[in-house]
Residue, then its C-alpha position, 0 to 999 in steps of 0.5 A: x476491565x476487559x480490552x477491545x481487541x483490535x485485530x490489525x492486518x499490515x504487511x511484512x514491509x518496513x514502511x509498515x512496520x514503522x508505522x505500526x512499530x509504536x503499537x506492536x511493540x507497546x511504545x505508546x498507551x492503548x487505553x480501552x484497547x487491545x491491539x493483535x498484529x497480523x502480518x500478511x501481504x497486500x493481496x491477501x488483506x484485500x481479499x480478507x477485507x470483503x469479509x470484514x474480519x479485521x478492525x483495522x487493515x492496510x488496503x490497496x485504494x483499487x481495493x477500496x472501490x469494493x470494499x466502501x460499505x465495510x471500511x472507511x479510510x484512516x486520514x492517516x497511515x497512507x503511502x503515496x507515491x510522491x513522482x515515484x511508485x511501483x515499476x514495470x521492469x523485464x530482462x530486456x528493454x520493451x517498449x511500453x506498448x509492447x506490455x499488452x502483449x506481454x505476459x506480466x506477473x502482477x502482485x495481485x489484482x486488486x492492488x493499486x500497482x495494477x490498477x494504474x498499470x491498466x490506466x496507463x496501457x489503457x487495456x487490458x494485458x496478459x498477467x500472471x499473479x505472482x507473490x509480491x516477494x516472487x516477482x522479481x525472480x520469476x522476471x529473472x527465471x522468465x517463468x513462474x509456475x510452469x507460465x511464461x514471465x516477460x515483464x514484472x509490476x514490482x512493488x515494496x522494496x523491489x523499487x530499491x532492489x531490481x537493478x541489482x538483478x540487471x532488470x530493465x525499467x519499463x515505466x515507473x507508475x508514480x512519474x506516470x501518474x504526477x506527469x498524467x494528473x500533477x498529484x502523487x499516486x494514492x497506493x495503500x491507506x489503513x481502513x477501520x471497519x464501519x461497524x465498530x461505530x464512530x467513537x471507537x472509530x475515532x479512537x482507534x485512528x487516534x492510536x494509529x496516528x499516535x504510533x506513526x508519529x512515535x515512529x517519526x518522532x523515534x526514528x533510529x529505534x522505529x527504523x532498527x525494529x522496521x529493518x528486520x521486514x527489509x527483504x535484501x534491503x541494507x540499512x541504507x535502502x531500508x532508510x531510504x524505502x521507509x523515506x519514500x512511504x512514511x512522510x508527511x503523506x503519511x501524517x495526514x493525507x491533507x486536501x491534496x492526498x484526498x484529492x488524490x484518492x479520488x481522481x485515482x477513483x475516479x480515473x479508474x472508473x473512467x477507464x472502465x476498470x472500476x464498476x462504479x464511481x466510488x467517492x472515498x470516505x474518510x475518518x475525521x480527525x481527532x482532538x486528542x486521545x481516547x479517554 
């Protein structure tokens, strides 16, 4: 009998890679389907989303905004922010005002980095988009292609690592959102493509969650398969990364995570930046494995 085939999109991450680690390395039963692992970074699977070409893909919850009549959101695989999230930092201290007027390299515009960056100045501000990866060296080299970098918006394990490169913290995004709303700041969710059709929908949230809780429940093994995606991360700060963004949250976003995507949303369209007042969609939850 032939397999659906599921194509997923996640990014070279270790939270990701943990996450995912059950279902890309044949850890739990798959059933009808068959699951084909891409590995891309965030910016990338936001923009492959308008075009629906993955069953199943990482998305930013900026990204999501545009994307609503394509993908419904997974009620688990998030990553939260819980009082801590992406960073703006420079060579030398700047006053956070000064950012819009600086010119910043930013992971993509359609991240959620740079959505709660534009809430948090307020404005709009001079950027340059730089590969996640990049961004710390370009801070470092106060360029990047030819453009001038006075300020980075650093995601993944940058978060962990950009003190080692004697960088500046500017803001933490996360401790700004909890001190703005009280709840922790909604950044990427796993997405299943509204065309599959609400069984297949069902099941395949079913197997992600199987795999996340492999993960938690395997840690050691989860964590040595997920160290490897750690860019000049130890195995220490590749524990402590993949604490931060698979947890409880990541379990089930819950009424609270819910809440959270939503006012992120929301504030999001207050401030102008999202066209339209988006409501998230989620998968409900299943009783059991597909069958």
């Amino acid at each position: 009998m032939t397999k659906q085939l599921v194509r997923v999109g996640h990014s070279p991450d270790p939270d990701d890679a943990f996450m995912f680690h059950a279902l890309a390395n044949d850890k739990i039963d798959t059933g009808d389907y068959e699951f084909r692992h891409e590995l891309v970074d965030i910016e990338t699977l936001n923009r492959r989303a308008f075009q629906a070409d993955l069953e199943l893909t990482a998305v930013s919850i900026h990204a999501y905004a545009f994307l609503r009549d394509k993908y419904v959101l997974c009620s688990c695989g998030a990553s939260m922010g819980d009082g801590y999230g992406p960073m703006v930092v420079s060579r030398e201290p700047i006053a956070l005002d000064q950012l819009k007027g600086a010119s910043v390299a930013v992971p993509g515009k359609l991240t959620s980095a740079y959505l709660a960056l534009r809430m948090c100045l307020d404005a709009d501000f001079p950027s340059v988009e730089v590969p996640f990866d990049q961004i710390i060296p370009a801070v470092v080299a106060g360029e990047y292609s030819g453009q001038r970098i006075d300020a980075g918006l650093i995601i993944h394990e940058g978060q962990l690592t950009y003190s080692d490169q004697d960088l500046k913290l500017i803001v933490d995004l996360g401790r700004w959102w909890q001190d703005r709303t009280g709840l922790p700041l909604p950044l990427g969710a796993n997405a299943i493509r509204k065309d599959l059709g609400n069984e297949v929908i069902r099941d395949i949230q079913q197997l992600l969650k199987e795999s996340i809780e492999y993960g938690l429940n395997h840690r050691d093994e989860a964590m040595c398969y997920a160290t490897q995606y750690g860019r000049d991360l130890d195995s220490r700060r590749a524990d402590q990364f993949v604490g931060m963004y698979v947890n409880e949250w990541t379990r089930d976003f819950g009424p609270r995570g819910r809440q959270a995507v939503a006012e992120f949303l929301a504030q999001g369209h207050a401030a102008g930046v999202l066209p339209e007042l988006v409501v998230p969609e989620f998968v409900e939850c299943s009783a059991g494995r597909p069958g």
